[in-house]
C-alpha positions in Angstrom: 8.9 -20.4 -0.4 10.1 -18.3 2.5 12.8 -15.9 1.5 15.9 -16.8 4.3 18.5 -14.3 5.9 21.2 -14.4 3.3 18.6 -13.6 0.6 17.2 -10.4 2.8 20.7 -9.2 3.7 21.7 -9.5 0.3 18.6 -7.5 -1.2 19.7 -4.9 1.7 23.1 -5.4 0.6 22.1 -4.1 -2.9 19.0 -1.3 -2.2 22.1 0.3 0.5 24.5 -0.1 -2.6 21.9 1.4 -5.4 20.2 4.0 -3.4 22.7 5.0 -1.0 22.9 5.1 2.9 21.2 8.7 3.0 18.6 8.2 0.7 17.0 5.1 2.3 15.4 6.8 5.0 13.7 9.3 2.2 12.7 6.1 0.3 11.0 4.5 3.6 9.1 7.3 4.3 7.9 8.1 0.2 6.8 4.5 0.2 4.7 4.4 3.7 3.1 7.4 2.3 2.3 6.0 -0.6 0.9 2.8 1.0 -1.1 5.0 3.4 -2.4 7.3 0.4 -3.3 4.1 -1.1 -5.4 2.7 1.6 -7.3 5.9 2.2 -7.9 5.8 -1.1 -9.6 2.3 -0.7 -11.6 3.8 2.1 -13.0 6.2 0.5 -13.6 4.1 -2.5 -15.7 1.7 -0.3 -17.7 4.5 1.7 -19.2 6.0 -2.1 -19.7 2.2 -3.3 -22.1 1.7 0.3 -25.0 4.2 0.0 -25.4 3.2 -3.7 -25.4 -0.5 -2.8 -28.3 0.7 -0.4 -30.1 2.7 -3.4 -29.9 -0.2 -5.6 -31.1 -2.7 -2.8 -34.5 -0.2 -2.0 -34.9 0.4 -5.6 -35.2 -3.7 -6.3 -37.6 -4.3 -3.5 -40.2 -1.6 -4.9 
């Protein structure tokens, strides 16, 4: 189920209302940097999981 316009504007309606007009633009930018942070973090994650992959593969074939 596909949220519709009223149900955005509304949630918009109530983040402007919580957070405040001038605190939105501060909470954008903490949670792209967060989601950013995040995927580096994967990245890196995944390049130190590859070269042992590759040690365990040429260990199995001796």
């Amino acid at each position: 189920m596909k949220p519709g316009m009223i149900e955005l504007l509304v949630v918009l309606l109530i983040v402007v209302v919580i957070f405040g007009p001038t605190q939105i633009p501060k909470l954008t930018k903490m949670i792209g940097k967060s989601i950013k942070n995040l995927r580096a973090g994967m990245a890196e994650d995944e390049e130190e999981e590859a070269p042992k992959a590759k040690k365990k593969d040429a260990a199995e074939e001796e």
